[in-house]
N, C-alpha and C positions, 0 to 999 in steps of 0.2 A: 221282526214280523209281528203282524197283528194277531193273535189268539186269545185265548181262553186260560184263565189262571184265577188262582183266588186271590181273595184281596181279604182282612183281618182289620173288624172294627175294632182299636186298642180301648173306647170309651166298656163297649160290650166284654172285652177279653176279662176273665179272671185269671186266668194264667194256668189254670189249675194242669195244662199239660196234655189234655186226655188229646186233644186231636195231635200232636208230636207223636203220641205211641199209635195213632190210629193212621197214621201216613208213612204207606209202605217203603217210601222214595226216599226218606228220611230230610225232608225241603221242609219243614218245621222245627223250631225251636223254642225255648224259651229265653229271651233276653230282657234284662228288668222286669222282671213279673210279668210279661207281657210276651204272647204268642206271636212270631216274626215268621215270616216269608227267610227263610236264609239265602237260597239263590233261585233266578227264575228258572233256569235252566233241571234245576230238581224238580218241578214241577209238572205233572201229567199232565192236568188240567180236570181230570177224572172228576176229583171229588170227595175221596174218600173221608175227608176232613172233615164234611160239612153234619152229617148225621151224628156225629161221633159229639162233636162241641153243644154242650148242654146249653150257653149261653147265646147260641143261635149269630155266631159272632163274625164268622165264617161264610162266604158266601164269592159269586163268580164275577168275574168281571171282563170285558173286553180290553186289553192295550196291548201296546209294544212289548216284548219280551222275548229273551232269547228260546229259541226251539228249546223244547223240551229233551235231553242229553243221557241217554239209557246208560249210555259205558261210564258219564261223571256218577250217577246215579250208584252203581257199581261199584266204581273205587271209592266211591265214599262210604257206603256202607260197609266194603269190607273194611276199612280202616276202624269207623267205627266197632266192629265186630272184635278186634283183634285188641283193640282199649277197655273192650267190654267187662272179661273181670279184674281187671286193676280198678275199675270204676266200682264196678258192683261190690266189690268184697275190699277191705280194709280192715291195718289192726289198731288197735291205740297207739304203738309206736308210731304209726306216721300221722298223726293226727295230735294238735298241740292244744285239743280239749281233751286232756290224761282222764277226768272223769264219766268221761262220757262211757258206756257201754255199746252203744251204737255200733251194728257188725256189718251192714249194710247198707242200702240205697235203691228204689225208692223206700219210702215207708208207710205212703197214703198204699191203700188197698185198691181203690181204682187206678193208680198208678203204676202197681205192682205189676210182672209179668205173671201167667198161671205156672209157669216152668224155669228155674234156675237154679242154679248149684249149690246156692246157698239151702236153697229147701230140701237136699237130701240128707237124710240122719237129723233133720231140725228137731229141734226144741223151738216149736212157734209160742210165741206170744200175739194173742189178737187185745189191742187197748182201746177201747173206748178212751177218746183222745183226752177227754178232760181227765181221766184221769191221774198223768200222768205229773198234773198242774197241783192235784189235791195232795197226794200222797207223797213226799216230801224224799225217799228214800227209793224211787220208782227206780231208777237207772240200776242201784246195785239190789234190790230183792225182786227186779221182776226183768228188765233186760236181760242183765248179765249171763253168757251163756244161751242167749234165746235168737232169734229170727223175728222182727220186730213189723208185725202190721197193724195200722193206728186208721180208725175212721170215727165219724161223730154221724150213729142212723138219723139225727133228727135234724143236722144241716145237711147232709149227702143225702138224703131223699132217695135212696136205693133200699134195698134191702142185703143184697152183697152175697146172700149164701149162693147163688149159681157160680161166682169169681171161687165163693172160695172150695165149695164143691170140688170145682176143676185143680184147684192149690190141693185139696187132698186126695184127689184123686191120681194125680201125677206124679206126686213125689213123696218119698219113704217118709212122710212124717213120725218124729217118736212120740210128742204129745203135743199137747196145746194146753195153754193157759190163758183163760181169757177175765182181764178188768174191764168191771164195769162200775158204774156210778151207780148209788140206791136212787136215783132219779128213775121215774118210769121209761123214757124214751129208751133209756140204755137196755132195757127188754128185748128191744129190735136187733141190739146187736147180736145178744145172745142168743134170741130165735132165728136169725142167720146163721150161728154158727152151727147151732143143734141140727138145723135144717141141712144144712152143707156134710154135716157127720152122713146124718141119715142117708141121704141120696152118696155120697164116697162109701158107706156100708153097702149098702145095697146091690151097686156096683162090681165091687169088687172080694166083699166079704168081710176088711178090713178093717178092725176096731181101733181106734186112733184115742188114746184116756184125756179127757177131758178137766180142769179143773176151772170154776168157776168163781172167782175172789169180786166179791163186792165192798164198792169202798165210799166211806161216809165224803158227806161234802167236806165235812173239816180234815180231814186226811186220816180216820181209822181204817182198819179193817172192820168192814161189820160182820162178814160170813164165808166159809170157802165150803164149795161142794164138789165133789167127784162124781165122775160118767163115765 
């Protein structure tokens, strides 16, 4: 049949994902860096995708395509659903990078969901991504033990404290720690997070302790402060 479906420019796509979590049908994917159509039959034809892609990459087209399939629609998500936390959560034993501290998936902050199981009882980590590059010891003094969300404010051009607001407004946070770089831009992040405290206080009443570690270009520590 002739309909209405999206179609996904690969030259425009960065892959970065966000329209997959912004597609209720789950007819998005990521394959080689690159956001795919996975079947047509998962597709609405709605749209939901199209606002969500930053890179405007997303968009409608008229052809051939199987009817859109509510009940495939269905079992594939519950299937999905049911793989969900062997996906989401993992330990070092099954995973043959032993060094790694890594306790979850995703790790981008737009990427993140605001509610999963990992984030009750966390010990969050929020890292300004460079910094993870500079400071040479990152995985075992600042992972390890922690819930691991990583953004860079000055190529993500968000601000992020409404995402992460809702991240502590939902679930039992025990602290947060948050790297940044003594570059200015990594301000942004930190004024997200404070921002995000303020409004989950306000809220709820809840004081969540903060610690804020700033770290030199060459990999020192320059400063740690408490909130």
């Amino acid at each position: 049949m002739i309909r209405q479906i999206i179609q996904i420019d690969r030259e425009k796509c960065s892959g970065c994902g966000i329209c997959a979590e912004a597609c209720h049908e789950g007819a998005l994917g990521i394959v080689d860096g690159k956001a795919v159509l996975l079947r047509d039959d998962y597709c609405d034809g709605l749209g939901d995708c199209l606002p969500a892609c930053p890179m405007n990459a997303i968009s409608f087209v008229e052809r051939e395509a199987a009817a859109y399939d509510e009940k495939a629609v269905l079992a594939n998500l519950e299937e999905k659903r049911k793989k969900a936390p062997a996906e989401l959560s993992f330990s070092k034993k099954e995973t043959s990078c032993a060094s790694s501290e890594l306790s979850q998936w995703p790790v981008q902050i737009k990427l993140m969901p605001v509610s999963a199981p990992y984030f009750e009882g966390a010990d969050l980590l929020v890292a300004a991504d460079c910094t993870a590059y500079a400071y040479g010891s990152f995985h075992d003094d600042f992972m390890r033990g922690r819930i691991t969300a990583i953004a860079c404010p000055k190529l993500d051009g968000v601000s992020y404290s409404e995402k992460l607001s809702e991240i502590f407004s939902q679930n039992e946070i025990k602290s947060i720690t948050l790297t940044r770089m003594q570059v200015p831009c990594c301000g942004g992040l930190e004024n997200a997070v404070k921002t995000a405290l303020h409004i989950a206080e306000e809220a709820d009443g809840r004081k969540i302790p903060l610690r804020v570690v700033t770290i030199s270009t060459d990999g020192r520590i320059l400063d740690q402060q408490y909130f």
